[in-house]
N, C-alpha and C positions, 0 to 999 in steps of 0.2 A: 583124299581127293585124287592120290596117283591113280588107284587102282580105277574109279571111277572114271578117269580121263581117259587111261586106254581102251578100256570097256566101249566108252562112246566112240571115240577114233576107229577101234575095231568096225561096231556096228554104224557107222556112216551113212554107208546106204540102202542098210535096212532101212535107219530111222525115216529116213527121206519118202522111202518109197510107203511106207505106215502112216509119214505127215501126209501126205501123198493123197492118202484112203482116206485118214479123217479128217480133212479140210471139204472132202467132195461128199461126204456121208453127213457133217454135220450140219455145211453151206446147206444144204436140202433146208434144216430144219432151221437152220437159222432164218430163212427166208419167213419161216410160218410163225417165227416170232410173235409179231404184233399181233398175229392173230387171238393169241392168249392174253392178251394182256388187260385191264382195265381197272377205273376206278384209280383216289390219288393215294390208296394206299392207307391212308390213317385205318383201318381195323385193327379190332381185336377180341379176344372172349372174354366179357363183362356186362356189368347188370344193365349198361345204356342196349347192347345187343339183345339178351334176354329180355328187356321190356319189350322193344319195339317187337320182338316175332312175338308176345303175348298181345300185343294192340294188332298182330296181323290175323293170329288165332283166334281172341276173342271177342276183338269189338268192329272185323269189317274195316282192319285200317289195308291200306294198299301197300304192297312192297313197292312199287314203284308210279311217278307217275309224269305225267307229260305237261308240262305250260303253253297253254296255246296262247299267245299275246296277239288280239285282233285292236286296230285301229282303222278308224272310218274315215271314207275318205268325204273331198268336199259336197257338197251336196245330196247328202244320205241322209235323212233321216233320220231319230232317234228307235224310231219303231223299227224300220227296215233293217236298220243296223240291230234291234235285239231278233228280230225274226230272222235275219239270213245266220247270227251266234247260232242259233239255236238250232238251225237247218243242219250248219256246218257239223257241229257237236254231234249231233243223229250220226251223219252218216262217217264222223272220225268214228264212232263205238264201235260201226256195224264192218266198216272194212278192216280195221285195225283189232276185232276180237277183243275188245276192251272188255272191263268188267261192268263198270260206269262212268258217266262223265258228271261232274258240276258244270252246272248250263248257269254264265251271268246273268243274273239280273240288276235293276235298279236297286232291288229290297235286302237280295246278301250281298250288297256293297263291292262287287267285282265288277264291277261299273261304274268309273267317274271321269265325264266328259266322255271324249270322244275316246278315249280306250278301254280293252274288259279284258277281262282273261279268265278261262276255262280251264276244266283239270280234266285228262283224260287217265284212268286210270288203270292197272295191271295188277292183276293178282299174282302172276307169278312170271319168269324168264324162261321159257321152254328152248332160248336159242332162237326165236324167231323175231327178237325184236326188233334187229335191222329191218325185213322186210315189212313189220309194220309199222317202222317208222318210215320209210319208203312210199309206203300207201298213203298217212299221212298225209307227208308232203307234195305228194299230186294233187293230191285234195286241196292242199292249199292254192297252187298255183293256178285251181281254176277260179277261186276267190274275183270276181272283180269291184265290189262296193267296200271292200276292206282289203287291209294289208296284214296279213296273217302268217305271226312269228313263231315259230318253235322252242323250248327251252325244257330245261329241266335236269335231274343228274343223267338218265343212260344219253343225252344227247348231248350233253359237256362233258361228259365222261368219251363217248365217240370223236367229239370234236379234240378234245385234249389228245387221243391220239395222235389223232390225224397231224395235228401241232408238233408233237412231238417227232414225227417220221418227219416232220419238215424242218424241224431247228435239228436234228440230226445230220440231212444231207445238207445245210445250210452251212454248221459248222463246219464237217469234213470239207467243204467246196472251200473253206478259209484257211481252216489247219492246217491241212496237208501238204497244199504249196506251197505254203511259210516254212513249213516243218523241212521240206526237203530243199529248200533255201539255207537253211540254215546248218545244215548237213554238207551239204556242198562246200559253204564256212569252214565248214569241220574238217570236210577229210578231202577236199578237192578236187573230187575224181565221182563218177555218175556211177558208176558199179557201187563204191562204198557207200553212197550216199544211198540208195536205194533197198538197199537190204532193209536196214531198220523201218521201214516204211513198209515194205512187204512184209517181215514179221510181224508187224504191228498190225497191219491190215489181216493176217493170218489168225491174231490169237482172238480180235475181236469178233470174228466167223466164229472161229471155233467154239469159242466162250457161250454166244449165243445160242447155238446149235445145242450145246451143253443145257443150258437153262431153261431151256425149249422143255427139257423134260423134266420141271421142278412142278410145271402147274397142276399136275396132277395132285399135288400133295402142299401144295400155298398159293395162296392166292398171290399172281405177281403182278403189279404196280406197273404203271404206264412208262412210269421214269426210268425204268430199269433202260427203255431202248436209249436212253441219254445216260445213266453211269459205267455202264460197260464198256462204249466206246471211248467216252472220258478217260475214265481210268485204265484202259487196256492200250487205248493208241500212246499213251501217256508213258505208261512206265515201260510195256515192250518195245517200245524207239530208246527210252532211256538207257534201259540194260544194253539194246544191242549196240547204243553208240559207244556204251564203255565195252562191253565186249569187243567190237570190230577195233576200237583203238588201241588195245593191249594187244592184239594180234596183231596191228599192223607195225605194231614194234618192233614186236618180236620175231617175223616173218623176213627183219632184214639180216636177220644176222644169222637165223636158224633154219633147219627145213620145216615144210608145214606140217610134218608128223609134228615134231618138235613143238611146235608153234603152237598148234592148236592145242596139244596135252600143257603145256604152261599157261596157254590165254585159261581153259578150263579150272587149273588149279588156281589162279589169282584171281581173275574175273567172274569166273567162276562162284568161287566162293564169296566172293564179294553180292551177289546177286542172288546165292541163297539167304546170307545174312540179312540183306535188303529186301526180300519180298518176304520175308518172316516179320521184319519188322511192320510191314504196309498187312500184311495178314493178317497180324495181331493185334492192329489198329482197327480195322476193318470187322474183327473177330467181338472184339468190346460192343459192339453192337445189340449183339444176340442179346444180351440179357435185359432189350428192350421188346415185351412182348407184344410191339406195334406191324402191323403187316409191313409197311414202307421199309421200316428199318431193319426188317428180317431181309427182306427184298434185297437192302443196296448193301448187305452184309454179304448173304450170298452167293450176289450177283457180282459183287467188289471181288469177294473171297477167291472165287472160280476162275475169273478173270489174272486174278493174281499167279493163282497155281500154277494157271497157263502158259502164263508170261513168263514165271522161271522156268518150267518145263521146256518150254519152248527156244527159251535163251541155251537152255541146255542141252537141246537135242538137235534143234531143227536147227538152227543158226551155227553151232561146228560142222554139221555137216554140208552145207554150204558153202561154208567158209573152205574146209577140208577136200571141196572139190573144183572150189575158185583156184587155191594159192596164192601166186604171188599176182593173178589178173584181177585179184580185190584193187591192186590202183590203175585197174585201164580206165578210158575213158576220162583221163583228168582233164581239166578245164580250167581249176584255178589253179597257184602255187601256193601251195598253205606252209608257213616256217614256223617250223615244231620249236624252233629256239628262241626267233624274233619272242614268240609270245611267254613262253618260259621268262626271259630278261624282263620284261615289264611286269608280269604277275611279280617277279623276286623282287622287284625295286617296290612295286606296291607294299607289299609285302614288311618288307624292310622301313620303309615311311611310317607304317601303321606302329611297329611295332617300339619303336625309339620315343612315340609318345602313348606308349598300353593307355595311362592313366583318363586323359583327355578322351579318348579315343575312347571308351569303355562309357564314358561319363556322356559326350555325346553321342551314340549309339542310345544309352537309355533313354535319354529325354525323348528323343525321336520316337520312341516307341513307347514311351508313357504318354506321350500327349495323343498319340494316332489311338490308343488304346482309351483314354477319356469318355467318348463318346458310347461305350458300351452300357453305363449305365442307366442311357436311357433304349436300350433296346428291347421293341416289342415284340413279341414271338405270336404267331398266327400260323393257323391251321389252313393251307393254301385250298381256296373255292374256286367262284370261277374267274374271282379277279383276278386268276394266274392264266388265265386264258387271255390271245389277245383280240383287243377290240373290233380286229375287223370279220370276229367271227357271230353270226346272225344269234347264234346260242347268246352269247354274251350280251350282246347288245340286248335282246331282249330279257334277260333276267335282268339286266341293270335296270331296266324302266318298268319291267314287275317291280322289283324292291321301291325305288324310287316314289311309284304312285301307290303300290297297294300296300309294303308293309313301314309300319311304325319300327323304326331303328332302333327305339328309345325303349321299347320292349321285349323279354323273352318268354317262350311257353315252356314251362316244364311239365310234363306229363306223370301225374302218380295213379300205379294198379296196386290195391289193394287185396291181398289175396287170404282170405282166410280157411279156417281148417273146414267151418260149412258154409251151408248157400249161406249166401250175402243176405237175403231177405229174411232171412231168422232174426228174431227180436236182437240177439245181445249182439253179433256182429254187425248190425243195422246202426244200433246205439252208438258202437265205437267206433263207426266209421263216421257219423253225426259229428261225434269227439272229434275228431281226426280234422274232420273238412271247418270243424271251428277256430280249432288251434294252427290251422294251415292259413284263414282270414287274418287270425290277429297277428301274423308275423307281418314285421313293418316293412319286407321287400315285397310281398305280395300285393299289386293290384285289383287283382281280381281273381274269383277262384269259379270256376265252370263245371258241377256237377251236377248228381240227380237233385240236391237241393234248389238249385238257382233253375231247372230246366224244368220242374212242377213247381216252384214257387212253394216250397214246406221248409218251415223250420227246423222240425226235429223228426224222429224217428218216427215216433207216434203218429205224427200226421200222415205220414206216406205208408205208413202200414195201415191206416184206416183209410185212403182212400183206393190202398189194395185189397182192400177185404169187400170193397163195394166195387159187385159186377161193373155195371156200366160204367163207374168212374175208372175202372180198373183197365178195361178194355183200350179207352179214350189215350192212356196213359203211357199203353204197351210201347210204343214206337221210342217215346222219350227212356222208362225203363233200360229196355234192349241196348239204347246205343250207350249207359252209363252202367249196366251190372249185368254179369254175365257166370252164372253159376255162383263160384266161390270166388269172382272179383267185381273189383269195382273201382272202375276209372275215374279220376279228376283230373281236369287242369289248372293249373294255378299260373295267373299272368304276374311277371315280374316287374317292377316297377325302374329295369334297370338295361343295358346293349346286352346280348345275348350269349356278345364274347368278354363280355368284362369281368374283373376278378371278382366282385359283388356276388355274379348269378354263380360261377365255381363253388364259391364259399357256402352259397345256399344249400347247392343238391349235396355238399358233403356234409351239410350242418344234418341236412333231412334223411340222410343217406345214414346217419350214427344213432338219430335220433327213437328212443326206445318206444316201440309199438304194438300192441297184442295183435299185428298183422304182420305177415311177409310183403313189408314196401318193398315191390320194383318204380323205380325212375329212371325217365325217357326224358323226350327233348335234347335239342340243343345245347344246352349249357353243362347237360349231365355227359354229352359225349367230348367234350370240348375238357373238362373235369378229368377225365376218367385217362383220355390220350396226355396232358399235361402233368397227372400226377405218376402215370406210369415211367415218362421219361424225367421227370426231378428223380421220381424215389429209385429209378434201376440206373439210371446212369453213372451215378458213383463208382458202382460197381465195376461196369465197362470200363470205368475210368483207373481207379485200380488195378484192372489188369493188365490194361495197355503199360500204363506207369514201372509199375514192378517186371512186368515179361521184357520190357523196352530194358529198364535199367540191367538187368537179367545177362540178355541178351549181348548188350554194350560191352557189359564188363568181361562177359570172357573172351569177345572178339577184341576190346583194346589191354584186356591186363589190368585195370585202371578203375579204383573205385570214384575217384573226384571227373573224371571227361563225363563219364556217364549220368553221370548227376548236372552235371552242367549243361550238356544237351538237352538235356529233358527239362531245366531252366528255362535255358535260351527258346526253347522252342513253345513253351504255356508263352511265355511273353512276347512272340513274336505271332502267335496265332491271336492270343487275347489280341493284342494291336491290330489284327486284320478283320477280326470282329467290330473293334473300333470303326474301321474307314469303312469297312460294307453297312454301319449303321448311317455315317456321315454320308455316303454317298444315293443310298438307296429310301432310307426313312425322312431324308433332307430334300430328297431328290436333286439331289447335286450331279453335273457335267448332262444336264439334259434327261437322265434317268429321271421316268414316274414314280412318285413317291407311293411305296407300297411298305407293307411292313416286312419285318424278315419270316422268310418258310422256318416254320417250326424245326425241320430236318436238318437246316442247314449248318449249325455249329454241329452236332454233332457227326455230321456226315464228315465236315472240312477236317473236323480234329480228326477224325477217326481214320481217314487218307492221307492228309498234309504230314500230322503227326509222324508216319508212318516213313512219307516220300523225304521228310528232311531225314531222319536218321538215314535216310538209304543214302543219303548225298555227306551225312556224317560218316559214314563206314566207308566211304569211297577217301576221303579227306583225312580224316585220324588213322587208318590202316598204313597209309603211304608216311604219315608224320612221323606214325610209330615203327616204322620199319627205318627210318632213316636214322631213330634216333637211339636203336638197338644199336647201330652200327657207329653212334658217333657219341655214344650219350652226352650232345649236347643239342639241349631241349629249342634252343633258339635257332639254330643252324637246321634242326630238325623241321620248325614249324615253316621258316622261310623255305625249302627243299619241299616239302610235303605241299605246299601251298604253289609252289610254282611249277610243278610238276601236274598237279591236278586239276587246277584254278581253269585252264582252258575247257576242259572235258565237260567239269562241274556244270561249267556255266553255260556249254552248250546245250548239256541235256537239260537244265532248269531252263533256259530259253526256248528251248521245243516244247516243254510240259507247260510253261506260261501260252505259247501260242494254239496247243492243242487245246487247254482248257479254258482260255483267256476268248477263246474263237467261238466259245459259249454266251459269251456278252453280247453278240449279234443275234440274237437269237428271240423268240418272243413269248416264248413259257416263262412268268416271270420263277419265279423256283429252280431250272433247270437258268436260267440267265444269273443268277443270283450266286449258284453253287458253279459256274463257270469262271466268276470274276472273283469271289473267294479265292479259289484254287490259285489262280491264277495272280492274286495278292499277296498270297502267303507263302507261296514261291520265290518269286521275287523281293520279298522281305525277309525271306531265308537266303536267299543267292548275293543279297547286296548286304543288307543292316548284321546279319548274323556273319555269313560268313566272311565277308573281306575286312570287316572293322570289330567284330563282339571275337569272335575267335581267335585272331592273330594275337587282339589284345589280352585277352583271358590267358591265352596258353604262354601268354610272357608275362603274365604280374605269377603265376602262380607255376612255374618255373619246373624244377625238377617233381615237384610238388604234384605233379601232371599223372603222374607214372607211378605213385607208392599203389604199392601191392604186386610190383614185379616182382617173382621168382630171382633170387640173386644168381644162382646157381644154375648158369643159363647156356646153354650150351650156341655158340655163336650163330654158328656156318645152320643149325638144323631150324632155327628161329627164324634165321632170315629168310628160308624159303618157305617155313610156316606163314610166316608174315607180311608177303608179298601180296601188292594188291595194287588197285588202280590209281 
């Protein structure tokens, strides 16, 4: 790291002047962000995908479509009210370039009482669907004998943006005051206090700007404008508050060449360690091949890079052209010792009773942890949307009145090697739609059988062989077999996200057929996204585990710390998955009881995970440097603990308020993965570290440290081992 320190000291203000270019080169594109963005991300390549473009290729299904919700007002008619539907629908097709619409009637049941809803339909996204949903909506607003809603995905998917640019600058207008409140805490003075806050505002531009140019080559997720700045105001304030406070250490006794080449090598390295860890956290993702989770990997990943890049370039330079006016502008009087004496005595309480202390510390977090096993994981719709958006409200009273809850569609294409209408692939597709009847989850099954009323093959080949019944027939044919396929639906007798309909399309999904089944629907995409993250997440899980323990053990020496961090920290997350199930699934302290986003453990583990080691490497680096010098492990942890215990808990009080600032917010998903964050931070900053660690590191004594090198050379260790 020497060499490296000079290097950066040299180039100062190059660097500055190149942060300089790319803050205003990337800001551009940061800007156009949101522009790319859509959709909530769950895709992926698989056979629910592959069905539905063959139901768009062969049977005339729609890639997209629009929910028009009309409701009549008083004194309208029942006629008037289907004639002006039907007026309206006309001329939604003709201004909007639609391909077709379904017009309610009485008779297809999209009519009961006084409300109906219409489907306007699109064949494909040429880019112009804002301005014809635009046309749309003036069309509605000339409506006067009805009240005429909008819904649908591209318009909950629009709206979810627009959501999400608003719980963004919502949160920032929370966070950021707090945050430089609490800074001020820290370091007393409006200069010091400011940097971190700028950096941080600096790396989530940049970051942006950055991922701006990923769309070309992924599809990126709405949420991403909510985890970048999460994560990136987050942990670039954390670095730079430990950075700016080892400088300002150092800064009284030395020059700021001096200064700043030591803040680099301790803090420094302290903060590669630490965004390796939060990387590799972040990086176990990948081997989930879901869009979202590719997204907040990425997205997480980039941000991260930044943030130590930036800890390391942009912020010595700055620093290296402040000096010693990093403390003008002070305003409060902050005593670097006052707060040392009460962490040591804490410190010291904790540790005269390890045993108790270790014993209550678990209970706390076994019982917070209880509640996980009833937690339900869903795939976020538009009930992550909030209700005062017109989208939502009208889908809730589409569902409400028009669909049965109680049921699912699965759609099966049956593809054979010839046409479908050949006797023997007619036959076993007969077979097929028999054996799909007697299954006991199916309700009802919708095929060319049920839509000519024929039992068996034979009958609908005989009354294709006759002209005129043939002719008659064409329409129903056409929309159930199409060359060499042949569509059915089967109605399930079960909720569409329940594990029942899963089980089925994976029963039907194995089951042996002299056809190539593809299966669509609902429950097959819901199947397909659920078993990718059970069966790949291990994996991710694994690497974070092993790269973490990896990592630990050559930055502390120590095979048993690293192993107990990674302990301490399954069980303090598992406990926060606990209280987000009690708090959110219970609807507990005023929160709407919703279930938990699919994304959200693994997002949490995969960041938390990451941000506690960064706060363990800050914490054990300083115990272990104390205790090189004194080998005595108690005197070490008290000294390690009182020395850092301020800093710690400043940057975990910022990163609670930056992401805690997320619970105000009204994307539930993005509210969800803010109060997480923000739980298991603070169950890291209080339960683990002032009572689980003190205690640990004194029941298990020298015992802390086997696998040190004996043969140690003093004076070159201790400046190896310097850190915040």
């Amino acid at each position: 790291m020497n060499r490296v320190a000079n290097a950066l000291y040299a180039s100062r203000k190059i660097l500055l002047v190149l942060w300089i270019i790319l803050i205003i080169g990337f800001g551009f594109y940061a800007a156009k962000l949101p522009s790319v963005l859509g959709g909530n991300g769950f895709e992926m390549k698989g056979m629910y995908k592959d069905t539905e473009q063959i139901l768009v290729d062969k049977f005339d299904v729609s890639e997209a479509q629009i929910i028009v919700l009309f409701e009549k007002k008083d004194g309208v008619s029942d006629s008037k009210f289907q004639q002006t539907i039907a007026q309206y629908m006309q001329k939604a097709k003709e201004k909007s370039d639609a391909s077709k619409v379904d017009i309610p009637t009485a008779s297809n049941k999209m009519i009961k009482g006084s409300t109906a809803y219409g489907i306007i339909h699109f064949n494909h996204d040429d880019g112009t669907m804002d301005k014809r949903l635009e046309k749309i909506r003036t069309l509605s607003a000339e409506e006067k004998e009805m009240s005429v809603k909008l819904t649908g995905g591209p318009i909950i998917e629009k709206d979810m943006n627009t959501a999400s640019q608003a719980d963004l600058a919502k949160a920032e207008a929370i966070g950021i005051p707090v945050a430089l409140v609490v800074l001020l805490l820290a370091f007393g003075g409006v200069v010091a206090a400011a940097i971190p806050l700028m950096i941080g505002i600096v790396t989530v531009v940049t970051t942006m700007g950055v991922v701006y140019f990923f769309h070309p080559y992924t599809e990126l997720s709405i949420f991403i404008l909510n985890v970048i700045p999460m994560i990136g105001l987050a942990l670039s304030i954390d670095f730079a508050l430990l950075f700016i406070n080892r400088f300002k250490e150092e800064i009284q006794t030395k020059s700021v060449e001096q200064a700043i080449k030591i803040t680099i090598q301790t803090a420094g390295r302290s903060v590669i360690f630490s965004g390796l860890c939060v990387f590799i956290g972040l990086a176990g993702m990948l081997f989930i091949q879901v869009d979202i989770f590719r997204n907040v990997a990425l997205g997480g990943m980039a941000v991260v890079f930044i943030a130590v890049f930036s800890a390391l370039t942009l912020l010595p330079s700055i620093l290296a052209i402040l000096g010693t006016r990093i403390n003008r502008l002070r305003i409060l009087k902050v005593s670097e010792q006052g707060g040392q004496s009460r962490w040591r005595s804490f410190a010291t309480f904790v540790m005269k009773k390890p045993v108790t202390m270790t014993i209550v510390s678990l209970i706390i977090l076994l019982v917070a942890l209880v509640p996980v096993r009833d937690m339900h994981l869903e795939i976020p719709s538009s009930e992550a949307l909030p209700t005062k958006y017109e989208s939502r409200q009208a889908f809730d009273t589409y569902n409400n009145t028009f669909i049965n809850k109680n049921t699912a569609d699965v759609y099966f294409v049956l593809e054979a090697k010839q046409d479908m209408l050949n006797e023997k692939p007619l036959t076993n597709a007969f077979t097929f739609i028999k054996q799909l009847k007697e299954d006991s989850l199916v309700k009802q099954v919708d095929s060319i059988s049920t839509a000519l009323n024929v039992k068996s093959s034979d009958q609908l080949q005989a009354m294709l062989e006759n002209p005129q019944i043939s002719a008659q027939t064409k329409p129903a044919v056409d929309s159930f077999i199409n060359g060499h396929y042949m569509l059915i639906k089967a109605t399930l007798d079960t909720d569409q996200n329940s594990d029942q309909a899963k089980d089925f399309v994976r029963k039907w999904k194995d089951k042996r057929s002299t056809f190539t089944v593809h299966i669509g629907g609902y429950p097959k995409f819901e199947q397909e996204i659920f078993d990718e993250i059970y069966e790949k997440a291990p994996y991710g899980l694994a690497l974070v585990l092993f790269s973490t323990y990896v990592i630990l053990m050559i930055a502390f020496r120590s095979v048993l710390i690293p192993l107990k961090a990674i302990i301490m920290n399954i069980l303090s997350l598992t406990a926060t998955f606990g209280l987000l199930v009690w708090l959110f699934q219970n609807g507990q302290l005023g929160l709407t009881e919703s279930n938990i986003a699919l994304v959200l453990p693994v997002f949490v583990f995969g960041l938390v995970f990451g941000l506690s080691m960064d706060y363990e490497v800050f914490l054990i680096s300083r115990i272990h440097e104390v205790y090189h010098q004194t080998r005595d492990n108690n005197v070490a942890t008290i000294e390690g603990l009182a020395s850092t215990s301020k800093i710690i808990t400043s940057a975990a009080l910022i990163m609670i308020v930056i992401t805690g600032a997320f619970a105000f917010t009204d994307v539930t998903p993005v509210k969800q993965m803010g109060v997480g964050i923000a739980l298991a931070i603070f169950i890291d900053a209080t339960i683990v570290r002032m009572l689980l660690v003190p205690s640990l590191m004194k029941l298990l004594g020298d015992a802390n440290w086997w696998f040190f090198t004996k043969k140690h050379d003093k004076s070159s260790s201790n400046e190896q081992l310097k850190s915040q």
